[in-house]
N, C-alpha and C positions, 0 to 999 in steps of 0.2 A: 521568331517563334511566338507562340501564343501566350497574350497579358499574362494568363494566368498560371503557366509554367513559369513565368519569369521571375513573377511574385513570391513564388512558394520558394524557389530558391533564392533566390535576392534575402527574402527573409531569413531563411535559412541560413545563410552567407552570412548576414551584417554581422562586421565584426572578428572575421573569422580570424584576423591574425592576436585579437585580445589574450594577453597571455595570465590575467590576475581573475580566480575564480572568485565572482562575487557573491557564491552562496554560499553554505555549509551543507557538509553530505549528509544530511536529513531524511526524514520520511521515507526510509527502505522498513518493508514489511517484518513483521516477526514471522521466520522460520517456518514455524506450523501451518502457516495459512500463507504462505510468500504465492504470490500468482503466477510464480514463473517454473512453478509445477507441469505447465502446459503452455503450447506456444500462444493458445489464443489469449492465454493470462498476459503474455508478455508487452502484446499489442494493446490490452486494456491497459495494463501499468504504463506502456509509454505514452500513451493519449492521457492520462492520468498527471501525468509530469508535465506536461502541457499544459491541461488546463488552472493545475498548482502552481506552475512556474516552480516546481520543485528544481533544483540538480541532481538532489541526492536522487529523487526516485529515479531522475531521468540516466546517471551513470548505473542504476542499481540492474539496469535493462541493456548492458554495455557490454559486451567480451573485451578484455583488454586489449586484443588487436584488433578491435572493430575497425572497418571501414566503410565510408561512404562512395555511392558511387555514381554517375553522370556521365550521360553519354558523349564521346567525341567530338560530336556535333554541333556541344553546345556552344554558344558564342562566350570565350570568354570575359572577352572584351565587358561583357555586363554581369563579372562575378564583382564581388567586392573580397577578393585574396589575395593577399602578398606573398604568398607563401609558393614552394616549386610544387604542381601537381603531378603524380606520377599517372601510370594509366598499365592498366591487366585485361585481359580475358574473361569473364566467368569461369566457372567451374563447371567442367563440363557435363557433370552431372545434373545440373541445375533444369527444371523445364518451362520455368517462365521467364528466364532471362535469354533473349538471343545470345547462344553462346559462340558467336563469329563475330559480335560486335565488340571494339574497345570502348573500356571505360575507364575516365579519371577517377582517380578516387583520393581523396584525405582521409588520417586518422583518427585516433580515438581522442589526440589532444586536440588537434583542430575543433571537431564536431564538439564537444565540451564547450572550449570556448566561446566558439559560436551560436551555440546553443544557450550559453549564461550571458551573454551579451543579450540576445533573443526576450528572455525573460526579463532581464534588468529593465529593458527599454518597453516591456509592453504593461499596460494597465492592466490588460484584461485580453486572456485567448481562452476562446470556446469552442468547441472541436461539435459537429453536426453529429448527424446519427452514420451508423459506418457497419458494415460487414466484412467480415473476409470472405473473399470469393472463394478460394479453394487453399490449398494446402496439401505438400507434398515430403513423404517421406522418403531418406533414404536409410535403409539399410548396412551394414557393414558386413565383411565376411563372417563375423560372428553370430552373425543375427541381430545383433543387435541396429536400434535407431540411430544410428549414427545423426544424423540433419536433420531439420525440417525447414520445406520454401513457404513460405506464406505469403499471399498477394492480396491486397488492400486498394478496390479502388473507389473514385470519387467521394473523397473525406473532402469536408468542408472547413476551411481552415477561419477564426474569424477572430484578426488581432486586433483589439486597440492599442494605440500611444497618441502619446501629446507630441504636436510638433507647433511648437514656438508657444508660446506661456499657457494657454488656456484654449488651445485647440484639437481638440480630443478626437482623431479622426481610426476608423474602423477599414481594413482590409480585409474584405471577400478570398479568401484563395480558394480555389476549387482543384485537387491534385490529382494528376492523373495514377495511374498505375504506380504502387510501391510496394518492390517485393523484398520482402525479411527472410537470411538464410541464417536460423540459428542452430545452435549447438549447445552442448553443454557445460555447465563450468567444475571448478572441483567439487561443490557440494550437489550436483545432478539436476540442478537447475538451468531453465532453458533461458539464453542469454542471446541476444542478437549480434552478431557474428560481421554480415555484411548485408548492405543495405541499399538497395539498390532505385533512385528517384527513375523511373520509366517516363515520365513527366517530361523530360528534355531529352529523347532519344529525336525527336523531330528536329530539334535544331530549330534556328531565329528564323 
């Protein structure tokens, strides 16, 4: 597969079976102005956790059954997980996710960990200029907005850490396609649900 899918999850990954959260649930918004009013909020608030090395902000963007999700293809052999992966379908309503292809996916504790692992070890992540490409709702029999798909591509991803005493080295990742299917939580804010890295559908 391509350096730079490998990166984005490799990064992503280290770590993942770390079970001791090393930050405090900090930095979620007050209510009145919370971003996750709107999905494009939701996307700013998680590049926002990022570049804070927040956790708190980064759970505060979290459905409690959140999962992540990577295509079949991927070579496991070059995750860094101990853990048993399971693997689902999409939802068939979804329209940027192939929804004939399987995906592995881990949960909400995993990606946490992995994630606070992520920030512990880096100095400094800067996240480049970014768009959402498009944006899909669905409806429910009520009328109501049941979902929204949101696809994010080519974010630039750019982490530093020190590796061996005084060696302060910088990773370029460049990610492909990532699409976000949120929903909402009990106070009507919109929360990322499932997550899907399009980034290693290609396989090694």
């Amino acid at each position: 597969m391509k350096l730079r899918n490998y990166l984005f999850v490799a990064v992503l990954c280290a770590g993942i079976s770390c079970d001791n959260l090393l930050f405090p649930q900090t930095g979620k918004p007050m209510k009145g102005d919370d971003p996750r009013k709107t999905p494009a909020g939701v996307i700013t608030q998680l590049f926002n956790s990022y570049e804070s090395r927040s956790i708190g902000i980064f759970t505060s963007v979290l459905a409690a059954d959140f999962k992540f999700y990577i295509s079949a293809s991927f070579d496991r052999t070059q995750m860094v997980f101990s853990g048993d992966l399971q693997s689902e379908m999409p939802d068939t309503f979804m329209h940027y996710v192939n929804t004939t292809s399987l995906y592995y996916y881990w949960d909400y504790k995993a990606e946490v960990n992995s994630t606070t692992k992520l920030f512990s070890n880096a100095e400094d992540i800067t996240i480049g200029e970014h768009s959402i490409s498009r944006t899909n709702y669905t409806i429910d029999s009520n009328g109501d907005t049941a979902y929204a798909e949101v696809e994010i591509a080519d974010v630039t991803f750019n982490v530093s850490r020190y590796e061996g005493i005084n060696t302060l080295v910088t990773y370029q990742i460049i990610n492909q396609p990532q699409v976000f299917l949120m929903k909402k939580d009990a106070d009507d804010l919109w929360v990322i649900w499932k997550w899907y890295d399009l980034g290693t559908e290609t396989g090694s």
